[in-house]
C-alpha positions in Angstrom: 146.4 -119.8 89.6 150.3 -120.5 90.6 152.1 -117.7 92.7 154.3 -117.2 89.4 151.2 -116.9 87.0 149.6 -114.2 89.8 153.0 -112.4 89.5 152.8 -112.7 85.6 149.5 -111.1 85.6 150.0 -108.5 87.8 153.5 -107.6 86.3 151.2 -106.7 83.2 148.7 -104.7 84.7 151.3 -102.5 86.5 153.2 -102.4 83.0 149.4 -101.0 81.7 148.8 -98.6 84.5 152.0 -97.7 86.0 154.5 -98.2 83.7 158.4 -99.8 84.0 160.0 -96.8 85.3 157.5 -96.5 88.3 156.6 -100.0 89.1 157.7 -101.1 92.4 158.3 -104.4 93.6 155.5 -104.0 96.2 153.3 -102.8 92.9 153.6 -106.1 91.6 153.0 -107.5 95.3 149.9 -105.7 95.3 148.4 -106.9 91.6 149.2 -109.8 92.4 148.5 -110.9 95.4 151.2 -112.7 96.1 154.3 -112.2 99.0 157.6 -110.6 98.2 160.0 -112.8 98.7 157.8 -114.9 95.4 159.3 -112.6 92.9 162.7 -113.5 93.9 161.4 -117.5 94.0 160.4 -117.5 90.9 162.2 -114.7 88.6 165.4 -113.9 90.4 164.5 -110.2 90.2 162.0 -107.5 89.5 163.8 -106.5 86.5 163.1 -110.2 85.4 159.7 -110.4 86.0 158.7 -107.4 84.1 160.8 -108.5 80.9 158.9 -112.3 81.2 155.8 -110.2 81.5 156.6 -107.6 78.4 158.0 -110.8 76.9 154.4 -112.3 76.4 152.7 -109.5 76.0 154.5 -108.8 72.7 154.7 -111.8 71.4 150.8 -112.0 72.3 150.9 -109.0 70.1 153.3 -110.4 67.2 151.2 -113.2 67.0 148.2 -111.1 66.5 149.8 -109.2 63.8 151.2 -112.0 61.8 147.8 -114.2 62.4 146.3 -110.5 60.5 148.8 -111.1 58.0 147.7 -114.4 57.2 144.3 -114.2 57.4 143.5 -114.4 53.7 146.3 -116.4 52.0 144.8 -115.4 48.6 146.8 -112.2 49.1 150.3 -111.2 48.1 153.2 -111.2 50.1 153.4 -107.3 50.0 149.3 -107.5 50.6 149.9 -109.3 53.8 152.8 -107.4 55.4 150.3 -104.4 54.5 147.6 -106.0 56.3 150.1 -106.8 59.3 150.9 -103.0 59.3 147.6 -101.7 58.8 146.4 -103.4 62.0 149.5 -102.5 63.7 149.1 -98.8 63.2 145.3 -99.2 64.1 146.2 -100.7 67.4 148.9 -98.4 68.7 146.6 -96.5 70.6 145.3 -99.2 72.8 148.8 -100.4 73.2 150.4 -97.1 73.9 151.1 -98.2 77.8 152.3 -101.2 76.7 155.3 -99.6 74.1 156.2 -96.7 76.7 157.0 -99.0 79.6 158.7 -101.1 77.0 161.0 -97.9 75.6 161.2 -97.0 79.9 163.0 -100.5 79.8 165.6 -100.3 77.0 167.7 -97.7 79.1 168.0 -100.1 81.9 169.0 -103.0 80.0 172.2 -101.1 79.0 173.2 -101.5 82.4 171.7 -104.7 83.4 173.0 -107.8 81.7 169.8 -109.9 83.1 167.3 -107.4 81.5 169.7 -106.8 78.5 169.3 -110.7 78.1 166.0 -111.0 78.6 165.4 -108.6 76.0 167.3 -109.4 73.0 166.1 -113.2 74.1 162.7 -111.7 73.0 163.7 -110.3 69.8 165.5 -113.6 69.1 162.1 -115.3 69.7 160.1 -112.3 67.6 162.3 -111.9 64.7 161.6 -116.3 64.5 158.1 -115.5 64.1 158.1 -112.9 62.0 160.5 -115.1 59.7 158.1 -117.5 59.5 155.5 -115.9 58.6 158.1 -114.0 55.7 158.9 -117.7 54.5 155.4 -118.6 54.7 154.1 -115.5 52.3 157.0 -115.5 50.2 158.3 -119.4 49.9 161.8 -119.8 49.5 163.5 -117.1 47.3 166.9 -117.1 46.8 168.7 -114.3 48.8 165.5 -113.2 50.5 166.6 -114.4 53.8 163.6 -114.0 55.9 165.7 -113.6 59.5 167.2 -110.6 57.9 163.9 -109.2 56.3 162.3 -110.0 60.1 164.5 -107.9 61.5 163.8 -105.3 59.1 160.1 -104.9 59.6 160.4 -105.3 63.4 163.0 -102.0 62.6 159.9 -100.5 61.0 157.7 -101.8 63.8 159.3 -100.2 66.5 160.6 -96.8 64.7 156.2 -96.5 63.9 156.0 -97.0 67.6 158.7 -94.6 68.9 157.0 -91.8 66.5 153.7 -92.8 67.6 154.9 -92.1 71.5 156.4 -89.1 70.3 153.7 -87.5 68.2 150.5 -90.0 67.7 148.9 -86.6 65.4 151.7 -86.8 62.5 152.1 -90.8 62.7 150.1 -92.1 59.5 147.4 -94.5 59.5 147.6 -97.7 58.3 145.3 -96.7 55.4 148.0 -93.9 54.8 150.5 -95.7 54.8 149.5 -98.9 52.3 148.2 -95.8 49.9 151.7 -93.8 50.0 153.6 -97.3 50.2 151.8 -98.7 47.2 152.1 -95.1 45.1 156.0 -95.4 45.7 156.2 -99.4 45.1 154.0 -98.6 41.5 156.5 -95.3 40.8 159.7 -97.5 41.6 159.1 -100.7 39.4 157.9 -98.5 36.4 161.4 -96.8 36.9 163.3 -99.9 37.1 161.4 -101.2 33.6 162.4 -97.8 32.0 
């Protein structure tokens, strides 16, 4: 394993145990295995290797979600992106390291252009995935631009996780969610054919 893959690794098991906030640069010396002066060789800065490291994480994670939502392609569109957030819901536990380091790191970024970079890089690169797999449930429908309906449900996404961080007892289930969801779909389409 390269010096920059070792730093990759470890930047994601001090993001697991440690967090953002408390991570030191000798921290990611330490899981890594690798010298000091490698983190400035290879990333520029600290700050920089933890976003490449959250980076692949999440989109390890996005691609887990959307391969959920297109697991059975006999579903709907609205069946899929149910799916997707079923299993994200499900998940949030086990990733619940993971989306506090990430929320430690949005308050740096305001002050960092390189982190600020990094991370709306990484919602570029997310919302382009999740738009794909938008285009790919729902084919090409006038007006529905699937960029715009990305960034919606990466909105929803990430409000789910901030409640979840915040109080994980009142954040529904996924199986919650698709009931209420559906009930309020069912109530709103027999109100618009009134």
């Amino acid at each position: 394993m390269s010096n920059r893959d070792a730093l990759l690794d470890g930047a994601k098991q001090c993001l697991r145990t440690k967090g953002y906030a408390r991570t030191t640069a000798r921290d990611l010396v330490a899981a890594s295995g690798a010298n000091l002066s490698s983190i400035g060789y290879h990333f520029g800065s600290k700050e920089a290797l933890l976003a490449e490291a959250f980076d692949e994480v999440f989109m390890e994670w996005t691609a887990h979600l959307t391969q959920a939502a297109a697991s059975d392609p006999a579903l709907s569109a609205l069946e899929r992106m149910g799916r997707s957030w079923q299993q994200m819901l499900e998940e949030m536990p086990a990733q619940e390291p993971l989306m506090l380091a990430f929320v430690e790191s949005i308050g740096p970024s305001v002050r960092s252009d390189e982190l600020r970079a990094k991370l709306a890089d990484h919602y570029a690169r997310t919302r382009a995935e999740v738009a794909a797999s938008v285009r790919d449930s729902l084919g090409d429908v006038e007006g529905a631009d699937p960029e715009t309906i990305a960034a919606y449900l990466i909105a929803v996404h990430d409000g789910f996780m901030l409640q979840f961080l915040v109080d994980p007892v009142s954040t529904p289930s996924g199986e919650q969610l698709l009931s209420a969801l559906g009930a309020a779909l069912t109530a709103a389409l027999a109100a618009g054919g009134a």
